[in-house]
N, C-alpha and C positions, 0 to 999 in steps of 0.2 A: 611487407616489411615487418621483420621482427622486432615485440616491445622490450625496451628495456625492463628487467625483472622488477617487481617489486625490491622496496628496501626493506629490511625488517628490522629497522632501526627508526621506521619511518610508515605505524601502520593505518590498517585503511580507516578511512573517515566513513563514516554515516549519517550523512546529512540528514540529519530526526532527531528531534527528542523524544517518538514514538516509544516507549517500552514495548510495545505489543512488536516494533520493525527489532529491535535490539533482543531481544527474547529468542526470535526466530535467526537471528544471523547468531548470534555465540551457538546454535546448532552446526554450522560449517566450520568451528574450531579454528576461526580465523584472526588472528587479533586485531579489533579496529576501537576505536573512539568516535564519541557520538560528537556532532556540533550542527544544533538547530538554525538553519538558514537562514530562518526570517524573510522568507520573499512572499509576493504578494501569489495567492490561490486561489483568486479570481480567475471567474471564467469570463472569455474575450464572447460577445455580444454573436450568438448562432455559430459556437465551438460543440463543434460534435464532442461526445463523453470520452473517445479511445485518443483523439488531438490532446485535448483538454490533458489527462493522466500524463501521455508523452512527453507534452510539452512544460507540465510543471514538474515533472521526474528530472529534465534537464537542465530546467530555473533552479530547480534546489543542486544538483550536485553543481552547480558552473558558480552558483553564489558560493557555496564551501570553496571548492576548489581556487577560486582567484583568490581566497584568502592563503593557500598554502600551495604554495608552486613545489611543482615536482610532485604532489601527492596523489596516489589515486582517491575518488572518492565518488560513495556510493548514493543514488538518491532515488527514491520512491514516490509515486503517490498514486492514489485510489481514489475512482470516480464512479459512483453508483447512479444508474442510469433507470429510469421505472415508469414507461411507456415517455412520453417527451420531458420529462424531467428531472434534475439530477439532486441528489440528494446529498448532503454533507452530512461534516457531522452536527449533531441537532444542539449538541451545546446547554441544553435543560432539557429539567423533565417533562416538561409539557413538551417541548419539541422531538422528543422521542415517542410521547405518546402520538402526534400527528404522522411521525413516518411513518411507524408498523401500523396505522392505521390506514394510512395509504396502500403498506404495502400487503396488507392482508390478502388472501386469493389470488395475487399475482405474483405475476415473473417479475425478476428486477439483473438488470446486468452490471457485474461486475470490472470495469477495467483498471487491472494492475498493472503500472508502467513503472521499468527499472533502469536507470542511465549512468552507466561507469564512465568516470570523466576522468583524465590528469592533460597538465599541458602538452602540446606537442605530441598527443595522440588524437585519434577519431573517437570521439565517441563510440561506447558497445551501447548497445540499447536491448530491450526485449519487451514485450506487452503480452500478458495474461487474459483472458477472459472467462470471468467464470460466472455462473446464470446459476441462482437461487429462484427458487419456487416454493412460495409461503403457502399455506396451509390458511385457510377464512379463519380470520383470529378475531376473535369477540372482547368487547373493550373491557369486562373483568380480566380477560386473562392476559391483554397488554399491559393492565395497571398491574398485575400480579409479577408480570414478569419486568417489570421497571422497577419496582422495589425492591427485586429481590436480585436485578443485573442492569443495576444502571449507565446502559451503556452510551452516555453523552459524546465520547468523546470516538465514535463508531461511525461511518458513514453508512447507513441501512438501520443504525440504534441497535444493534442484535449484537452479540460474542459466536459465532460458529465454534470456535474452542472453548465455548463453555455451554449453559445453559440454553443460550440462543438458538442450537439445533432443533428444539423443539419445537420452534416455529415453524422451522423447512418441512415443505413434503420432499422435494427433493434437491441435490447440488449438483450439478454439469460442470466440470473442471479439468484440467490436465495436470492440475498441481494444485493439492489442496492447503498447500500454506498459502497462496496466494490472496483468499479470504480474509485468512487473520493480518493482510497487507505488504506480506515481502515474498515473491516467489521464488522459494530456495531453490528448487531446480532450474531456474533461467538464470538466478544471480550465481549458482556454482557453474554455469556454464560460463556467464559471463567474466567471471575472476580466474576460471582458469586459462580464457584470452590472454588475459591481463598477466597472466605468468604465476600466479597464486598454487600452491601445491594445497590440493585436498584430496582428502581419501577416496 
């Protein structure tokens, strides 16, 4: 069944108050408004990382959404995963200095989940995964790199679009916006479901 087109009198929401998710979507040239959900991102008691992402990608666009019938509206969220345990964002500087100190030498998995919602359609969904591989980071040069990119409010503590690469030996991805938390190639696939005209 065919969606009814977007309005564009009427445009799409962004369930984030993310600047880093808002920065990467005005790249699709789409006009939307941002409005931060407030819903709870807690994870449910032995929720694998890729559920977890899923299912709060769909809490937040379904909490926008019952606020604005008829709206499409877009939601995200990033769950960093680093051998059995998942990492947020660390919220201080101490607690950035504890994750890249965890995550020194290791692998850590990235899942980005994306959920296009309006009433009276199906959910679009799509889920990213991208695997960073850090470099043995020595505690001078985490304290060097938290001062000079303090990334609190990061899930892994690092910027990939900024200074943070420097950490990586390597990144595994199919979409490197993905990282910086919105995967533009799945959400332009996804909006153009949704009837959205992009280049």
């Amino acid at each position: 069944m065919a969606l009814p087109p977007p309005s564009p009198a009427a445009p799409l929401i962004l369930a984030s108050g993310s600047r880093y998710r808002a920065g990467l979507l005005r790249r699709l040239q789409v006009p939307f408004v941002q409005e931060s959900p407030g819903s709870d991102e807690a994870a449910h008691p032995g929720e694998a990382p890729a559920a977890l992402a899923q299912r709060l990608a769909l809490l937040k666009a379904g909490a926008v959404a019952a606020r604005h019938p008829g709206r499409w509206v877009l939601g995200s969220d990033q769950v960093c995963a680093c051998g059995d345990a998942l990492l947020g964002k660390p919220g201080s500087r101490a607690g950035a200095v504890r994750q890249l100190a965890a995550l020194g030498g290791r692998a850590a998995q990235f899942y980005t989940a994306v959920a296009l919602l309006r009433d009276g359609a199906p959910p679009l969904t799509a889920l990213d995964l991208t695997t960073v591989r850090f470099r043995r980071l020595g505690a001078e040069e985490i304290e060097r790199y938290v001062d000079a990119e303090p990334a609190y409010d990061c899930a892994g503590s690092f910027m990939s679009e900024g200074l943070g690469i420097s950490l990586c030996e390597a990144v595994a991805s199919e979409d490197p916006t993905a990282l910086v938390g919105l995967p533009l190639i799945a959400v332009r696939r996804l909006l153009a479901q949704a009837g959205y005209a992009i280049p």
